[in-house]
Every structure is written in structure tokens, then in C-alpha cells.
Short mmCIF file of the C-alpha atoms (twelve columns), coordinates in Angstrom:
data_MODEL
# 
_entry.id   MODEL 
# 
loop_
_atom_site.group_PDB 
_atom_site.id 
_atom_site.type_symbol 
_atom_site.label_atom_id 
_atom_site.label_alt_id 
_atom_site.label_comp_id 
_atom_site.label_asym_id 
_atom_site.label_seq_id 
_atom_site.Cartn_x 
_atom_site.Cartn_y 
_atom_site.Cartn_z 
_atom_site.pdbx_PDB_model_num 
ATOM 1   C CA . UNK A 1   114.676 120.129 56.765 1 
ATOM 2   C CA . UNK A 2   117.417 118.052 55.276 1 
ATOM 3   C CA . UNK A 3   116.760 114.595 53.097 1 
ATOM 4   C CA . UNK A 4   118.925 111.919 54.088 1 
ATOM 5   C CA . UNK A 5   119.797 108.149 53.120 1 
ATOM 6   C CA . UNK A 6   120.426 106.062 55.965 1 
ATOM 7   C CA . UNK A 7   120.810 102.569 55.515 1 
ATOM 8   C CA . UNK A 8   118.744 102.399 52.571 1 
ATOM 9   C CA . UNK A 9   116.069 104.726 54.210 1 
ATOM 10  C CA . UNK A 10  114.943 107.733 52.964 1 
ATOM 11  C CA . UNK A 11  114.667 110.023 55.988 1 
ATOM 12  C CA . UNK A 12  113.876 113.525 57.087 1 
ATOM 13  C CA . UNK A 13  116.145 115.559 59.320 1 
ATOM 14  C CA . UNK A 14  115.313 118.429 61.344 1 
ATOM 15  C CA . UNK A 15  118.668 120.154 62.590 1 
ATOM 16  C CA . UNK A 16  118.695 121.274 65.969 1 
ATOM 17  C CA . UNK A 17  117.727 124.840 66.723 1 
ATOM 18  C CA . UNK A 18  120.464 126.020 68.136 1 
ATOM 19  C CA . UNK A 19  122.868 125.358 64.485 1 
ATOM 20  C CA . UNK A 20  124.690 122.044 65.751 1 
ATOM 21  C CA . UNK A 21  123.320 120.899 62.526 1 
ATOM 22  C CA . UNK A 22  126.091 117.790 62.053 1 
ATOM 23  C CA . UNK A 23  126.831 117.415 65.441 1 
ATOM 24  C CA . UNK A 24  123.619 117.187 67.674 1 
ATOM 25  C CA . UNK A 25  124.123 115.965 71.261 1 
ATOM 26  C CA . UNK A 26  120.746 114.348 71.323 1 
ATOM 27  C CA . UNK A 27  117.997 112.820 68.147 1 
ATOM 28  C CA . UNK A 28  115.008 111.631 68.529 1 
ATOM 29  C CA . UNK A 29  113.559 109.027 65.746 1 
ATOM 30  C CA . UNK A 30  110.061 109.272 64.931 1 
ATOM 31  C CA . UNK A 31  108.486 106.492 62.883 1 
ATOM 32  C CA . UNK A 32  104.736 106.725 61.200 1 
ATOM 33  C CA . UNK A 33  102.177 104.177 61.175 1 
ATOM 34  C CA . UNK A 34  100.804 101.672 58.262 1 
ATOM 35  C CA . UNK A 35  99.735  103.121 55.230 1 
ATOM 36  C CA . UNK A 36  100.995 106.721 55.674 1 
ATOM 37  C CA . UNK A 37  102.953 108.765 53.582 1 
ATOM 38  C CA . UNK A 38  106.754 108.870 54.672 1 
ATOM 39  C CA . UNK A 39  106.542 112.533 55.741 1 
ATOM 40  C CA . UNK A 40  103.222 112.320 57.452 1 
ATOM 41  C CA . UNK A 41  104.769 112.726 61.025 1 
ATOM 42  C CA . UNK A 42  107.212 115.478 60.262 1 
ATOM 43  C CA . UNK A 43  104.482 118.043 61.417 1 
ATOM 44  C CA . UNK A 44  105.573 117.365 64.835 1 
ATOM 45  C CA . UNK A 45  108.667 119.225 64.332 1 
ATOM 46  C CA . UNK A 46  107.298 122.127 64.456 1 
ATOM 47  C CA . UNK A 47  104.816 121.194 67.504 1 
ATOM 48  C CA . UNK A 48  107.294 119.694 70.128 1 
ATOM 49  C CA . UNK A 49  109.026 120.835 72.304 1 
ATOM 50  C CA . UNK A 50  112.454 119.420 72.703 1 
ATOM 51  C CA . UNK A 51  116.171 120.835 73.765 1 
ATOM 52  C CA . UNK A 52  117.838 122.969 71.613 1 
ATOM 53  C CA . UNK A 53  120.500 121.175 70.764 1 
ATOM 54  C CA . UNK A 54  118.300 118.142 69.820 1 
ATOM 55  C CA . UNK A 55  117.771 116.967 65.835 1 
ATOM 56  C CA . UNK A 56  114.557 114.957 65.025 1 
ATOM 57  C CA . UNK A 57  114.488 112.177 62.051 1 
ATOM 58  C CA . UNK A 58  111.789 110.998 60.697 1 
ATOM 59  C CA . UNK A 59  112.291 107.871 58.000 1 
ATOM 60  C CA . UNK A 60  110.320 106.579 55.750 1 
ATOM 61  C CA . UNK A 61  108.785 103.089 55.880 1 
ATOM 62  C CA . UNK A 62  110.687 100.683 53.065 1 
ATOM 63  C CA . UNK A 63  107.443 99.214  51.547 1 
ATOM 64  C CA . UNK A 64  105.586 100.968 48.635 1 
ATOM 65  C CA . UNK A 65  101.761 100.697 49.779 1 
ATOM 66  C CA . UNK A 66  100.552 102.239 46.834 1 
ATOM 67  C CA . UNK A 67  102.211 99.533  44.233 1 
ATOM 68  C CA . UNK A 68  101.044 96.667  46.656 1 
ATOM 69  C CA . UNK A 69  97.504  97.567  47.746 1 
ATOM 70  C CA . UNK A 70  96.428  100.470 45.902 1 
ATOM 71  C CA . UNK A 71  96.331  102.605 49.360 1 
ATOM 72  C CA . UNK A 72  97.477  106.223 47.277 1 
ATOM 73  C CA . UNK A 73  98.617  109.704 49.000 1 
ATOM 74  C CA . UNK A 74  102.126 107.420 48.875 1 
ATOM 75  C CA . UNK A 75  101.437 105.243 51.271 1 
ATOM 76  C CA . UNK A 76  104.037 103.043 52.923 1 
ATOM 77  C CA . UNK A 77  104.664 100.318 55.357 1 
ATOM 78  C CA . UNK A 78  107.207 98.441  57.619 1 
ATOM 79  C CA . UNK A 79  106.221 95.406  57.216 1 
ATOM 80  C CA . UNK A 80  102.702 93.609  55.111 1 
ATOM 81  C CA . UNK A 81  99.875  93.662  57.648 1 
ATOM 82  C CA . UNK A 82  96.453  91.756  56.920 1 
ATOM 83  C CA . UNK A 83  94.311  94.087  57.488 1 
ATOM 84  C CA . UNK A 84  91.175  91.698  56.916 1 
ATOM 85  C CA . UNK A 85  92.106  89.753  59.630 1 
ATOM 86  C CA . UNK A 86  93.103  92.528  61.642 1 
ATOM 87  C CA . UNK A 87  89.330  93.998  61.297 1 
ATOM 88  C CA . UNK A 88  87.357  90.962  62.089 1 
ATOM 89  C CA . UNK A 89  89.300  90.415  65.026 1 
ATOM 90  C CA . UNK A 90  88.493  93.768  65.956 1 
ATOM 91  C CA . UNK A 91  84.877  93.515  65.074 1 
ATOM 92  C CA . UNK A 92  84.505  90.483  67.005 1 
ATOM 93  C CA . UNK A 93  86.595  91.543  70.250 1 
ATOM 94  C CA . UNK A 94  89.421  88.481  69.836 1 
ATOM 95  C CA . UNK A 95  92.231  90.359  71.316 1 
ATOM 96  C CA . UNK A 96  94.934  87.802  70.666 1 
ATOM 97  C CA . UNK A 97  94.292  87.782  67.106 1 
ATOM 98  C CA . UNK A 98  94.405  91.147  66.739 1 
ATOM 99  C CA . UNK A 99  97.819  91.335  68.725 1 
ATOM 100 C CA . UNK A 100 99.187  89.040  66.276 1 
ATOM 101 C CA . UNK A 101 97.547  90.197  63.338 1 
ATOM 102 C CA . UNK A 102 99.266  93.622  64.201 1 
ATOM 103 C CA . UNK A 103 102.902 92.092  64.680 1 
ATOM 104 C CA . UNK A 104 103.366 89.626  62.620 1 
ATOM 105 C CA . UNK A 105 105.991 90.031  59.863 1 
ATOM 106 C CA . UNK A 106 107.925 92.762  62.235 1 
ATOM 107 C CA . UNK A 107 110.993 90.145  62.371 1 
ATOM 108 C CA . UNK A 108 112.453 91.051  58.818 1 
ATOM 109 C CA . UNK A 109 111.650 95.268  59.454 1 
ATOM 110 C CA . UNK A 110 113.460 95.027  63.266 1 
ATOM 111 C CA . UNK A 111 116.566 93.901  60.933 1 
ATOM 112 C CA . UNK A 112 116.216 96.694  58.528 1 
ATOM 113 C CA . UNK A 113 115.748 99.084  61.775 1 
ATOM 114 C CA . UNK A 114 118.965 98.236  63.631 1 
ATOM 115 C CA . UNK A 115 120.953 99.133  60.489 1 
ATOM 116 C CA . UNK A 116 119.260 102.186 60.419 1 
ATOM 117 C CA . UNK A 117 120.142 103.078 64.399 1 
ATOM 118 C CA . UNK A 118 123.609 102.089 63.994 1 
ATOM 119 C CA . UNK A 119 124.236 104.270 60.699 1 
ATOM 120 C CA . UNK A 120 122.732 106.765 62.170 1 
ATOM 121 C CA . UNK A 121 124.723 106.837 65.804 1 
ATOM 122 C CA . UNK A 122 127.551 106.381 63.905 1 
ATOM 123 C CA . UNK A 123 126.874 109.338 61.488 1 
ATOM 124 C CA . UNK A 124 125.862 111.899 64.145 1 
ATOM 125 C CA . UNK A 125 128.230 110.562 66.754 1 
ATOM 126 C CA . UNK A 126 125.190 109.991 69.191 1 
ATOM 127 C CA . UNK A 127 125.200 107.265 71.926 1 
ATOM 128 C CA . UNK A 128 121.750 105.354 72.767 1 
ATOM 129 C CA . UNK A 129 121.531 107.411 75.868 1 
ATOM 130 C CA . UNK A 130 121.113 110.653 73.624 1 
ATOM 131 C CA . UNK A 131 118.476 109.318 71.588 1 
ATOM 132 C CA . UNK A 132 114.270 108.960 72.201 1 
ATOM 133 C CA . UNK A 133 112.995 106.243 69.725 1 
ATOM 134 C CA . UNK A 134 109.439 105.685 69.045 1 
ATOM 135 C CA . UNK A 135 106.527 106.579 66.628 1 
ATOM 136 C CA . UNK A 136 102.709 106.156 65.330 1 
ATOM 137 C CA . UNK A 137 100.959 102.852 65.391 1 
ATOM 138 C CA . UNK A 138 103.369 100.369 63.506 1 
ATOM 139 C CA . UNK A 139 106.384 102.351 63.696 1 
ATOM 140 C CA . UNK A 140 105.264 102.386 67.743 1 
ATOM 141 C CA . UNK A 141 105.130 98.931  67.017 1 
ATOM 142 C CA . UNK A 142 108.498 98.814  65.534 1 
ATOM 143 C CA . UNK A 143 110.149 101.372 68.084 1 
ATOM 144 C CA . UNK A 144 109.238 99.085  71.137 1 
ATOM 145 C CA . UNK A 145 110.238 95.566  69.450 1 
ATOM 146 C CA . UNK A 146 113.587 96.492  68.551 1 
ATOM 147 C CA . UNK A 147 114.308 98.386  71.759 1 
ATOM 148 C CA . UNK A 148 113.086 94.826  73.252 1 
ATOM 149 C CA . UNK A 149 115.548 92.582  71.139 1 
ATOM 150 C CA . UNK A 150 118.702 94.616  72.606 1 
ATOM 151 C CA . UNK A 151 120.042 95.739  75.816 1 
ATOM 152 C CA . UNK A 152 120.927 99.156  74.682 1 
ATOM 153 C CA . UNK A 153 120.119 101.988 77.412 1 
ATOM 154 C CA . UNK A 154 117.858 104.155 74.734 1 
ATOM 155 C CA . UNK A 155 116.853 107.565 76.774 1 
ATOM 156 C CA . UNK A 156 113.288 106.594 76.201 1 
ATOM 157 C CA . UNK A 157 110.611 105.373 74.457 1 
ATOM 158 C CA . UNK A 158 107.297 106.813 72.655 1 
ATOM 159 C CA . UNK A 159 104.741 104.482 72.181 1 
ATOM 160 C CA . UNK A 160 101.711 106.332 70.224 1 
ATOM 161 C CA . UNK A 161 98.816  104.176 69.535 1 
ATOM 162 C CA . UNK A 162 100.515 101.140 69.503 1 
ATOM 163 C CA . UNK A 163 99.653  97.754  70.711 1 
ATOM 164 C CA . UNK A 164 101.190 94.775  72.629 1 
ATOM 165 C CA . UNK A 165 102.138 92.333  69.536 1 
ATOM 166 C CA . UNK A 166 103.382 88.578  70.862 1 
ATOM 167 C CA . UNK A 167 103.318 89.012  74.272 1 
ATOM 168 C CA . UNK A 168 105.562 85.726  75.657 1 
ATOM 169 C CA . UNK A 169 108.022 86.945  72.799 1 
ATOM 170 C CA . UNK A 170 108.001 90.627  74.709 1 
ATOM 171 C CA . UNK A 171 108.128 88.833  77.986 1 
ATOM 172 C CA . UNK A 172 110.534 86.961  77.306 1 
ATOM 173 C CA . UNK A 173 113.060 89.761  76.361 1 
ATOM 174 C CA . UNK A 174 111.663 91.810  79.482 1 
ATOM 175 C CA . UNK A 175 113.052 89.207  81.607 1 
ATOM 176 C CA . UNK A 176 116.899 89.653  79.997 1 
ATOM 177 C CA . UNK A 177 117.147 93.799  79.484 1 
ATOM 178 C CA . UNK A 178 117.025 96.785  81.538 1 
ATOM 179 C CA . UNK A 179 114.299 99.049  82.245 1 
ATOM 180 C CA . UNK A 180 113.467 102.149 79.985 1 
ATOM 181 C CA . UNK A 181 111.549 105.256 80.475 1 
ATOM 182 C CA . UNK A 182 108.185 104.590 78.414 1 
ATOM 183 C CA . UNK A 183 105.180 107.066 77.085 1 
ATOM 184 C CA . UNK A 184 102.449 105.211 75.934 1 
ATOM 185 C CA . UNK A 185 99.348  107.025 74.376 1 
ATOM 186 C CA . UNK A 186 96.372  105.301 73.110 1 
ATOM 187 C CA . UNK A 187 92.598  106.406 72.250 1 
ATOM 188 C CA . UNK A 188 89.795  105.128 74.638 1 
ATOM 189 C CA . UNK A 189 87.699  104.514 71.210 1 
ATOM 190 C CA . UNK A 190 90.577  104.026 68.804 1 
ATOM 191 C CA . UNK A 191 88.553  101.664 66.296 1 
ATOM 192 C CA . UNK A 192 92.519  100.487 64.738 1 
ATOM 193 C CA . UNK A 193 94.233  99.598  67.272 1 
ATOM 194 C CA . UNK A 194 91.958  98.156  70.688 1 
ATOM 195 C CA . UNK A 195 92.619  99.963  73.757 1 
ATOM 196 C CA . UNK A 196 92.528  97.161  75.764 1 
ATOM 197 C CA . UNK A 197 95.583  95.770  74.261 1 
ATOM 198 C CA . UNK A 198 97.275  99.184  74.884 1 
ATOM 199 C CA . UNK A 199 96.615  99.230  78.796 1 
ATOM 200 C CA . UNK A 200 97.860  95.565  78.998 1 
ATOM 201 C CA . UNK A 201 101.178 97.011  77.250 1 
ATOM 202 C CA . UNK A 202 101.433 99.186  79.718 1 
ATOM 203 C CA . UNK A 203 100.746 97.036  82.534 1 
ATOM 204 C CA . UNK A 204 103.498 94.422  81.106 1 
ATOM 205 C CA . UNK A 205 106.312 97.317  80.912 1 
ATOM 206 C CA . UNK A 206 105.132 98.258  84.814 1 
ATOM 207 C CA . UNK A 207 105.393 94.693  86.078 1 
ATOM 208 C CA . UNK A 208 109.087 94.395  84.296 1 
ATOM 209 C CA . UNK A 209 109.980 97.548  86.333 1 
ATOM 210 C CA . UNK A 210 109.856 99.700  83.279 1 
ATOM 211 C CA . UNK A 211 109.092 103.953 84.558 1 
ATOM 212 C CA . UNK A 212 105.792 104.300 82.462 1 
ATOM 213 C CA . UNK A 213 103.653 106.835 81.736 1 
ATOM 214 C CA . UNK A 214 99.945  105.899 80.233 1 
ATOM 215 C CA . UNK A 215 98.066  108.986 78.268 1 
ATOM 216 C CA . UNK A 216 94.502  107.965 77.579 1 
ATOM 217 C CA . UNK A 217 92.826  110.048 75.640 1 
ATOM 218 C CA . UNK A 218 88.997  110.678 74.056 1 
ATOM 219 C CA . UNK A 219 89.804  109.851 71.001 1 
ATOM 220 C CA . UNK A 220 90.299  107.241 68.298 1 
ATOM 221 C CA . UNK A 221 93.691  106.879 66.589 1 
ATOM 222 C CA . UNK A 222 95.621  109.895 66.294 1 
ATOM 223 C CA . UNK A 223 98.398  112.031 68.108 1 
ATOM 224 C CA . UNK A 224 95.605  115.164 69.768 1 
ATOM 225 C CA . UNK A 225 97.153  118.443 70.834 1 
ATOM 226 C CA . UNK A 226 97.233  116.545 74.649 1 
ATOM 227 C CA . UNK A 227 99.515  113.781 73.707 1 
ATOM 228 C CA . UNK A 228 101.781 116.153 71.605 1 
ATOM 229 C CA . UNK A 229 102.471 117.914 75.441 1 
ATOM 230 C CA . UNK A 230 102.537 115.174 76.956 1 
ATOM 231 C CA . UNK A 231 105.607 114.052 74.471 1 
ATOM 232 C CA . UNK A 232 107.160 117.351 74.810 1 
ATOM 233 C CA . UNK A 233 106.945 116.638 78.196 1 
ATOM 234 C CA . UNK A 234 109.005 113.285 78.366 1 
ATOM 235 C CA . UNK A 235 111.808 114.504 75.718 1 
ATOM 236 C CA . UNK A 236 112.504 117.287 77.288 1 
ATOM 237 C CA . UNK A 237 112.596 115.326 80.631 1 
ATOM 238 C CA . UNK A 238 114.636 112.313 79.491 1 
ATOM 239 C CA . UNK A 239 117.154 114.356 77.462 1 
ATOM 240 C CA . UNK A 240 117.700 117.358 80.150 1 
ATOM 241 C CA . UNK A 241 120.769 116.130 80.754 1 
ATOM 242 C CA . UNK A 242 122.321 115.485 77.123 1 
# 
């Protein structure tokens, strides 16, 4: 594993197995949730299955958690979340204010993320074709609203334990972009993150003619050993041809 700056973004890179170290054909960019550490998805490298020629990055949120709320074990963020409001609206089964409790404030990070794809496409050499983008929880979050806001033709998209966040903003943009191929994962008792807002996700990305693939799980909010195939799975699908 190699540390990296990109665009201001501390990130961890996994070369590709088979030595194409600077010059992968194919990344995939994995982003982790609210209040983790910056390294706290970079187990997965050594859990998925992916092409051989394939690098995996995983950066690291821009907000220092632990200076802001006191969260420890480095904590870090994409973008200030209430997490008060988030709770009760949890607790009291309002939906629509936990959608936008969960997405609001995204606008500033999507800016900071597009710097971060374009440095790194234009580091590696990769295309949008040749890379997966997606992540945990916010950077799901993240992954899926930026993909949204441009027309690029990404090779797909990993959605785990995410949520739908503004839903006529995420309309409207399905309306003026492509389809993309979509895994969304999401814990039947996920006490974060409702499930219910996760199967209407999905069901928005179907009607828009996205290809979608919906992995429910018994769980609450986590990636199990089930959803770690089932991502295998899609990479290794979407990027045979790289």
C-alpha cells in the first residue's frame, strides 16, 4: 500500500496485482462513511475480488471529526452531519427528514470530489469507463451524488448502506444523464441509515432505467461477508472488459 495526495486528499493506494503499479487499466474508489477513520475501509483490499490489473484507492474524508465533535479513533467526515436530528427522525419514523438530515451539506464535498476524480484520471491515465466509484454510508452518499451531477459513463456504482438524500434534486439529474450499472446494499435493521429509504433508492435508479442490483441483508449497518461477494461480483463483472 502506497500513501498518496490527490487533490488535497490523503489517500491509500493498492497497486494492482499483477505489478502495473503506475499504470493500472482499471481503479476502483472506495469512500468510508461518517465518523470513521480514513483507513477504515482499506480491509477490503485484501477481501475483494477484482481483475488483476485493477488498483483500489481509498481517500480519506477532509474533515477532522475528532477536533470538531470529540468522535476519537481519528474520525473523519465529508461533510458536518446533525446527527441529533438525524436520530429523532429515525426514532420517530419521518423519512424525509432523515433523507435530508443525511444529505445536506454534500454540495461543498461533491466539489472537493470532482477534483479528486479528475487528478486522479489524469494521474493514472484512467478513463471513467475503467473506474467503479462508490463507498460506506456517506461516502455511498457522496459516490452516487457526484456520479448524478455529471454525465460521465463511470463503469459502475457501489452503493453500501447508503440512503436516497433530496430526492427531486436526484430526479431531476436522472432525467438529463445516462444509465449506470448500480449495487446497492443495505441492512433490513440498519438502526443508521432506514431501510426504507434504501429500497426507494433503488426503486428511483430502476424507474430511470438504471441496471440495479439490491442486496438486502440481516443486518444493521455494515459491509457482512455476503455483500463483500456480492461486490466482488459486480467489479469483476463491470470491469471484465478493461
Amino acid at each position: 500500500m502506497i500513501e498518496l495526495n490527490v487533490a488535497g486528499l490523503k489517500s491509500r493506494f493498492v497497486p494492482a496485482r499483477d505489478g502495473s503499479e503506475l499504470r493500472p487499466n482499471s481503479i476502483v474508489v472506495m469512500l468510508h462513511g461518517y465518523g470513521a477513520p480514513g483507513d477504515d475501509l482499506v480491509f477490503l483490499a485484501d477481501q475483494l475480488e477484482v481483475p488483476s490489473n485493477t488498483a483500489l484507492v481509498f481517500p480519506e474524508a477532509p474533515l477532522d471529526l475528532d477536533a470538531d465533535t470529540g468522535l476519537g479513533n481519528g474520525a473523519r467526515g465529508w461533510w458536518p452531519i446533525d446527527s441529533i436530528q438525524l436520530q429523532v427522525a429515525m426514532f420517530t419514523g419521518q423519512l424525509a427528514l432523515a433523507s435530508r438530515a443525511a444529505g445536506a451539506g454534500r454540495q461543498d464535498a461533491r466539489v472537493m470530489f470532482s477534483a479528486f476524480v479528475d487528478e486522479l484520471q489524469a494521474r493514472f491515465g484512467i478513463g471513467p469507463s475503467q473506474m467503479v466509484l462508490g463507498g460506506f454510508s456517506q461516502g455511498a452518499i457522496l459516490s452516487l451524488d457526484w456520479a448524478l451531477h455529471n454525465d460521465q459513463p463511470w463503469a459502475g456504482l457501489l452503493c453500501l448502506s447508503g440512503t436516497l438524500v433530496d430526492g427531486d434534486d436526484w430526479k431531476a439529474c436522472l432525467a438529463s444523464r445516462g444509465a449506470l450499472r448500480t449495487l446497492i446494499s443495505h441492512g433490513q435493521v440498519d438502526p443508521i441509515l432506514p431501510f426504507q429509504l434504501a429500497q426507494q433508492l433503488s426503486a428511483l435508479l430502476v424507474q430511470a432505467g438504471w441496471e440495479v442490483e439490491f442486496k438486502a441483508f440481516n443486518g444493521s449497518h455494515a459491509i457482512p461477508p455476503e455483500v463483500i461477494a456480492a461486490v466482488s461480483q459486480s467489479i469483476m463483472r463491470w470491469l471484465a472488459k478493461t
